[in-house]
C-alpha positions in Angstrom: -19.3 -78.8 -7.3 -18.8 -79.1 -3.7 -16.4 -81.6 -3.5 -14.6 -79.1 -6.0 -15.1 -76.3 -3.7 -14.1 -78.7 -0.6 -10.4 -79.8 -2.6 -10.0 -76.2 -3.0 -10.7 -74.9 0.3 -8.6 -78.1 1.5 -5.8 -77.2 -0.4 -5.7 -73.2 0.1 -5.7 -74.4 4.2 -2.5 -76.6 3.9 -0.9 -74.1 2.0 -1.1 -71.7 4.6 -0.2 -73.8 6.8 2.9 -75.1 4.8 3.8 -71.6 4.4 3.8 -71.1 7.4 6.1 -73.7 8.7 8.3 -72.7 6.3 8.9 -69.1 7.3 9.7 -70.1 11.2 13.2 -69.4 12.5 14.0 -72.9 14.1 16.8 -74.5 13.5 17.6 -71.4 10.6 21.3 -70.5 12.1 22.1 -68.1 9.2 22.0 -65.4 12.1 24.3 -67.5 14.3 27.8 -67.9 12.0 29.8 -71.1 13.0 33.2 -70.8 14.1 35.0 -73.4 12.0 38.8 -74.8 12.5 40.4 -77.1 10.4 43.2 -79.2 12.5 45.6 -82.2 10.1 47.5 -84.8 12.1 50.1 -86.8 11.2 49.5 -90.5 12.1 51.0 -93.5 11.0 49.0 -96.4 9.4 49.0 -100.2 9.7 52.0 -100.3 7.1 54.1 -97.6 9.1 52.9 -94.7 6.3 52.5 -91.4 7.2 48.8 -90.2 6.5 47.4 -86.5 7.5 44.1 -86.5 8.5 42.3 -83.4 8.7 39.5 -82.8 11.3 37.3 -79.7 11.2 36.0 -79.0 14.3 33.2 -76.0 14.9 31.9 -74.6 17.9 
């Protein structure tokens, strides 16, 4: 019975503490939209092709 009781209060204390972990702001940057560009170039490859790359770059 008390290693029941023990499991249970062990597990109700990392919940809490999962939970809480969960609900903390950092690294969350729904708040803080990206600005996002998307830039091709035209470069030529080994065999003289023309390829476009596309680079998206966000600040």
């Amino acid at each position: 019975m008390r290693l029941t009781l023990l499991a249970l209060a062990l597990a109700a204390v990392s919940f809490t503490f999962t939970a809480a972990g969960a609900s903390s702001d950092e690294g969350y940057r729904a708040h803080d939209p990206q600005n996002c560009v998307t830039k091709r170039f035209r470069v030529a490859d080994a065999h003289g092709r023309t390829v476009t790359k596309r680079v998206r770059i966000c600040g």
